[in-house]
BALOBA-1460 file (C-alpha; in Angstrom, 3 decimals):
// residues 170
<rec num="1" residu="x" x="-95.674" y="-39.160" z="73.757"/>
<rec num="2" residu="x" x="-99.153" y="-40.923" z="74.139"/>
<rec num="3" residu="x" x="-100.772" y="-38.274" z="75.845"/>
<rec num="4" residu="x" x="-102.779" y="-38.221" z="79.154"/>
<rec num="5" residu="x" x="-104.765" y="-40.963" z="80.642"/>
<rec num="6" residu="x" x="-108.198" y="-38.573" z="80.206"/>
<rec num="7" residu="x" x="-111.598" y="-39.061" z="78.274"/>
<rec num="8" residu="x" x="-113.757" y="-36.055" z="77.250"/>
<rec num="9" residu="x" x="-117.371" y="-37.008" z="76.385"/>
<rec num="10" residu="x" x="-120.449" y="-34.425" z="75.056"/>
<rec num="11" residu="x" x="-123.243" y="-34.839" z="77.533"/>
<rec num="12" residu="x" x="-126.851" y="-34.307" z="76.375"/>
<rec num="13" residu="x" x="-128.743" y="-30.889" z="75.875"/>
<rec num="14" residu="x" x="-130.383" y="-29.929" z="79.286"/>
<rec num="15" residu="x" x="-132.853" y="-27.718" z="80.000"/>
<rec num="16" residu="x" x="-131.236" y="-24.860" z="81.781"/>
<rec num="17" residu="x" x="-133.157" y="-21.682" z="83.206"/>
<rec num="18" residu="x" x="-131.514" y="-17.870" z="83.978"/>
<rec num="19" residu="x" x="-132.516" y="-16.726" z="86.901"/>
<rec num="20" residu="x" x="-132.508" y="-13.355" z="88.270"/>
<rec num="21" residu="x" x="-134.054" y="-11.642" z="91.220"/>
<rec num="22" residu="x" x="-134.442" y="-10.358" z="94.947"/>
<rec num="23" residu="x" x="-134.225" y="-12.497" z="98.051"/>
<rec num="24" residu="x" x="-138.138" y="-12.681" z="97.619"/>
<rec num="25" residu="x" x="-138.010" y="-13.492" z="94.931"/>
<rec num="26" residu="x" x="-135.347" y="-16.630" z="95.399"/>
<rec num="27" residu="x" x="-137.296" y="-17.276" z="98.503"/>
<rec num="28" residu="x" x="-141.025" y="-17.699" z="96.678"/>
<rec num="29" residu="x" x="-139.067" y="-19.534" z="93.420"/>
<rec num="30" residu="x" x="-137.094" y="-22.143" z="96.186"/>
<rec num="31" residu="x" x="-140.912" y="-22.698" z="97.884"/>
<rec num="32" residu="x" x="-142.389" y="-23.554" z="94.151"/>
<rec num="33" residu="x" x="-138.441" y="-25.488" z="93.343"/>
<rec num="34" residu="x" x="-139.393" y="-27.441" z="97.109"/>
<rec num="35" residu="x" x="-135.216" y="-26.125" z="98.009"/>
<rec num="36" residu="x" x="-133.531" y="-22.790" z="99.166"/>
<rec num="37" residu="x" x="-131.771" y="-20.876" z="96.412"/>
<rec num="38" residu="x" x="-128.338" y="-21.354" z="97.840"/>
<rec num="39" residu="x" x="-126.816" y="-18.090" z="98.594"/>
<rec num="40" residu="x" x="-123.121" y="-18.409" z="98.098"/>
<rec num="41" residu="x" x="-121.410" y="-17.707" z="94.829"/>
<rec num="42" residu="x" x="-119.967" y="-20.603" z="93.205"/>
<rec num="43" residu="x" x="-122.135" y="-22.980" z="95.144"/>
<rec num="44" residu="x" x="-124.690" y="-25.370" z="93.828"/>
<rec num="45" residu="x" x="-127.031" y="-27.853" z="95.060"/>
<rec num="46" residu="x" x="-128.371" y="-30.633" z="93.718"/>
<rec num="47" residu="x" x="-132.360" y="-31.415" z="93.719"/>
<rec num="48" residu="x" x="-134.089" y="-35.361" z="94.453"/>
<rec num="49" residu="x" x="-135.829" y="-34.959" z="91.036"/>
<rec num="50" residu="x" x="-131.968" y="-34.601" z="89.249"/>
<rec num="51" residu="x" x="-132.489" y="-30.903" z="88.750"/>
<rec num="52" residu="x" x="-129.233" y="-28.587" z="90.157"/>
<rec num="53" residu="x" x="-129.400" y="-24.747" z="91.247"/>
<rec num="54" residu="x" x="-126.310" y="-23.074" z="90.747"/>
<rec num="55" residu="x" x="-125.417" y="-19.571" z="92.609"/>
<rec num="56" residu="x" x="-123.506" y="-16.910" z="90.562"/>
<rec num="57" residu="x" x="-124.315" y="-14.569" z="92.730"/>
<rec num="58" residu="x" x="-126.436" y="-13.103" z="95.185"/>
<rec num="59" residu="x" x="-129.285" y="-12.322" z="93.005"/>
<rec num="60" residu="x" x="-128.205" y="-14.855" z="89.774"/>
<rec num="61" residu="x" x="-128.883" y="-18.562" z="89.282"/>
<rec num="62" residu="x" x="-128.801" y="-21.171" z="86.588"/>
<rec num="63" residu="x" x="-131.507" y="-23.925" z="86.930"/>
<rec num="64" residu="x" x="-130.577" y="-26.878" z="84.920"/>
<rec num="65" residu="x" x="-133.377" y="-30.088" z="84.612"/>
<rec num="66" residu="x" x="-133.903" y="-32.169" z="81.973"/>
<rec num="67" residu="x" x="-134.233" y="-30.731" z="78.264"/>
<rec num="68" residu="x" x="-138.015" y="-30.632" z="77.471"/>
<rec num="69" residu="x" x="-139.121" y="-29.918" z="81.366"/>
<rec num="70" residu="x" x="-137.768" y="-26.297" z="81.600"/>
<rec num="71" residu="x" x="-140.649" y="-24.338" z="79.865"/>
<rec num="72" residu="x" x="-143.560" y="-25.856" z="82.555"/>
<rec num="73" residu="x" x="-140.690" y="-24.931" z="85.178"/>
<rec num="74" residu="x" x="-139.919" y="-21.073" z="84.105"/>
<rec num="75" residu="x" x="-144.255" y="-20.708" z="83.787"/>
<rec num="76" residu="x" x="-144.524" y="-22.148" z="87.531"/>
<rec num="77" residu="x" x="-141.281" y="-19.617" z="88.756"/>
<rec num="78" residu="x" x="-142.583" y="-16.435" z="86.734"/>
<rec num="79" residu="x" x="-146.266" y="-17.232" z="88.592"/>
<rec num="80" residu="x" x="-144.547" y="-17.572" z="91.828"/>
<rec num="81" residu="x" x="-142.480" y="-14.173" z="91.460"/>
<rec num="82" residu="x" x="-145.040" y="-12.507" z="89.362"/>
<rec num="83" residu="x" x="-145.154" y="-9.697" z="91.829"/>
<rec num="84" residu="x" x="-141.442" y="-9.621" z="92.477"/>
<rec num="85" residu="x" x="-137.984" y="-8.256" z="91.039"/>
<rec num="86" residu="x" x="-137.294" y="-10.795" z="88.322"/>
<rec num="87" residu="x" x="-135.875" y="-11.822" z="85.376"/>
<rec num="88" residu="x" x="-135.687" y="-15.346" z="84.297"/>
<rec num="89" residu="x" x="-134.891" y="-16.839" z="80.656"/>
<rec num="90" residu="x" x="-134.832" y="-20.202" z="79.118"/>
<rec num="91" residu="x" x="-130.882" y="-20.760" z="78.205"/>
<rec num="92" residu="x" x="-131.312" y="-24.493" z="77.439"/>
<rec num="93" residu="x" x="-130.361" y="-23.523" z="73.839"/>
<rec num="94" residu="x" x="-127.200" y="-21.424" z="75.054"/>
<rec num="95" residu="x" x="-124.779" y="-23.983" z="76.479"/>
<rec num="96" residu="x" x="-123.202" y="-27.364" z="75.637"/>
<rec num="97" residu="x" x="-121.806" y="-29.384" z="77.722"/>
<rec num="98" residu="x" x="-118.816" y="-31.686" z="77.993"/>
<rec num="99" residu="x" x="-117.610" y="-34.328" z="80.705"/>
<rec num="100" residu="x" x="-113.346" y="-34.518" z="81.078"/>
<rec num="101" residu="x" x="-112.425" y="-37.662" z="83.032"/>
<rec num="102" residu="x" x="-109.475" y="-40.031" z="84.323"/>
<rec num="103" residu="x" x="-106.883" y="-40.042" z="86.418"/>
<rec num="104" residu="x" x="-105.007" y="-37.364" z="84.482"/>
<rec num="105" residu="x" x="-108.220" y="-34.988" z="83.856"/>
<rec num="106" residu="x" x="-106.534" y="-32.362" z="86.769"/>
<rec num="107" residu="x" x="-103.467" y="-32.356" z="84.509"/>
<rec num="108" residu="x" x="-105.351" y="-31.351" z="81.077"/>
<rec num="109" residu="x" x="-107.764" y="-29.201" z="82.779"/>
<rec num="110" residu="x" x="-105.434" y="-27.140" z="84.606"/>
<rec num="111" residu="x" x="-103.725" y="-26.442" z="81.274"/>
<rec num="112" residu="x" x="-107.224" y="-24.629" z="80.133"/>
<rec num="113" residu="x" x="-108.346" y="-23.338" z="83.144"/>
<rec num="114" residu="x" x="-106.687" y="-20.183" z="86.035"/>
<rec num="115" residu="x" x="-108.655" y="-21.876" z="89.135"/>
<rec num="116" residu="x" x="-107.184" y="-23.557" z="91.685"/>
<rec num="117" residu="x" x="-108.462" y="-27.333" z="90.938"/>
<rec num="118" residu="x" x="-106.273" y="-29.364" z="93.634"/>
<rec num="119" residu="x" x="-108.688" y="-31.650" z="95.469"/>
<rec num="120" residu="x" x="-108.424" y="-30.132" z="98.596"/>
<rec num="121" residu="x" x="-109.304" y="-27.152" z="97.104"/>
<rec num="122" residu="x" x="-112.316" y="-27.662" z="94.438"/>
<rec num="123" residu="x" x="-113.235" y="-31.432" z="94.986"/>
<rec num="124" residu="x" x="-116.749" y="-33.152" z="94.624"/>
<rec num="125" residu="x" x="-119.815" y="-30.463" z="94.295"/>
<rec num="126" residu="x" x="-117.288" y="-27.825" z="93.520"/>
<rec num="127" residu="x" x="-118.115" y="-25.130" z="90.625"/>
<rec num="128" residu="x" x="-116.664" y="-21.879" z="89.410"/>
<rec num="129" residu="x" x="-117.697" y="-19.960" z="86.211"/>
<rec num="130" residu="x" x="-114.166" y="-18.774" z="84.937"/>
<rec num="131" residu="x" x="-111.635" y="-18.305" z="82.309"/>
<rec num="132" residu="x" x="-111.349" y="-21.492" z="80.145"/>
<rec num="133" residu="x" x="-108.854" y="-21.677" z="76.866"/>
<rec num="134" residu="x" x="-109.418" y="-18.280" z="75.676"/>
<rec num="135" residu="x" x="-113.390" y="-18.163" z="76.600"/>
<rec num="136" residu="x" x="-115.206" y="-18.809" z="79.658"/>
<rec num="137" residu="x" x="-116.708" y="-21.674" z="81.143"/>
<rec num="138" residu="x" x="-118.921" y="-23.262" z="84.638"/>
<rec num="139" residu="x" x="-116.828" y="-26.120" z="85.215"/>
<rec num="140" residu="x" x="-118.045" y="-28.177" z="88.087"/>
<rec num="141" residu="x" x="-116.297" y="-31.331" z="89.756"/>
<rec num="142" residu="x" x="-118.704" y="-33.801" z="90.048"/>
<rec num="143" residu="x" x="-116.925" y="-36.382" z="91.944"/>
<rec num="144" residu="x" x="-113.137" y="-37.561" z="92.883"/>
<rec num="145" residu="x" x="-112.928" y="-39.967" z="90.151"/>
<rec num="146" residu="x" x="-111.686" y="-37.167" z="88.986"/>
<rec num="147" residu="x" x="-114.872" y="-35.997" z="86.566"/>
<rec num="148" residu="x" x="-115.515" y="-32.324" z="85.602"/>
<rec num="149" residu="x" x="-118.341" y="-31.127" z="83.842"/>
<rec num="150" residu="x" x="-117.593" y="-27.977" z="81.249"/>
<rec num="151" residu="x" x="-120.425" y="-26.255" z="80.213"/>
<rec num="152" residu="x" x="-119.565" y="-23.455" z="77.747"/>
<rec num="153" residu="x" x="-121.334" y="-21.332" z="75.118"/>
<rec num="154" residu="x" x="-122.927" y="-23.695" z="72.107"/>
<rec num="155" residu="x" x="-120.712" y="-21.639" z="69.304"/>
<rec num="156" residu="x" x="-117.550" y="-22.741" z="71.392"/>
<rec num="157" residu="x" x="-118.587" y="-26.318" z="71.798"/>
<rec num="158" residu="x" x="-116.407" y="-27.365" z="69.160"/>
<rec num="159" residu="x" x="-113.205" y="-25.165" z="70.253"/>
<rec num="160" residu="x" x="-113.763" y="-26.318" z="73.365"/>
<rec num="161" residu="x" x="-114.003" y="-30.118" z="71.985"/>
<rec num="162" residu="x" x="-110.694" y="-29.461" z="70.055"/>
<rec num="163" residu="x" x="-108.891" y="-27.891" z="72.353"/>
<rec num="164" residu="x" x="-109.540" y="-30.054" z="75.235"/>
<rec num="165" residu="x" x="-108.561" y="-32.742" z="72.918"/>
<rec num="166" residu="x" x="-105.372" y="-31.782" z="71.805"/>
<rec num="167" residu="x" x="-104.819" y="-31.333" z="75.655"/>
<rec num="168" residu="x" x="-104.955" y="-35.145" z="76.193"/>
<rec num="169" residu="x" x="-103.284" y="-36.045" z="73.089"/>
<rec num="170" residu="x" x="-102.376" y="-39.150" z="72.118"/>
């Protein structure tokens, strides 16, 4: 067998902000961001400057920019919601990231992964934190090519490496 016709690259560190907080809270943070905190779960939007907002849920969002800009970002959000419900934490450090692509990525991610990831389901701008090879991951599809990005927890970067590996084989 030569395995699947799939490439899984490790993406650079970002700079990746947990946020927590009331509406107000998203509102005045979305006025200093220049976006609105999107609203749905599993929903994320993507900013001019490169940056992305990612909903969890109605009060939770991950902020990811580049690695090295997040600390002036989280000081502008806490002074913006400094009189608000908030809780907000620099997670850069937290999560690695890897990219799975090809035209056979769909087949090795769905051996990893419970979520419905048929194109017509969860295509381009798609994301879902879930279940992923015995730990959890926010895998996003980033565009039809197919390419998914997996961000996971930095102590299961390598698992994640390996097992997504073995997965394409070859």
């Amino acid at each position: 067998m030569t395995g699947y016709n799939a490439k899984l690259d490790a993406i650079p560190r970002k700079g990746m902000l947990d946020l927590r907080g009331d509406a107000e809270a998203a509102r005045l943070c979305g006025e200093t961001l220049g976006c609105r905190f999107p609203e749905e779960a599993n929903s994320k939007i993507n900013l001019p400057d490169h940056s992305a907002l990612t909903c969890l849920s109605n009060d939770h969002w991950i902020f990811e920019t580049v690695d090295g800009l997040q600390v002036q970002i989280l000081q502008s959000l806490e002074r913006a919601a400094a009189n608000q419900f908030h809780l907000f934490c620099d997670v850069s450090d937290m999560y690695a990231h890897l990219v799975l692509s090809g035209p056979e990525t769909i087949d090795v991610l769905a051996q990893c992964v419970a979520i419905d990831i048929h194109p017509r389901v969860f295509g381009p701008g798609s994301t879902a934190r879930c279940a992923f090879a015995d730990t959890v991951a926010q895998v996003s599809c980033l565009d039809s090519g197919p390419t998914f990005e997996i961000s996971v927890f930095s102590s299961y970067e390598r698992y994640a490496t390996d097992w997504l590996s073995m997965a394409i084989g070859g």
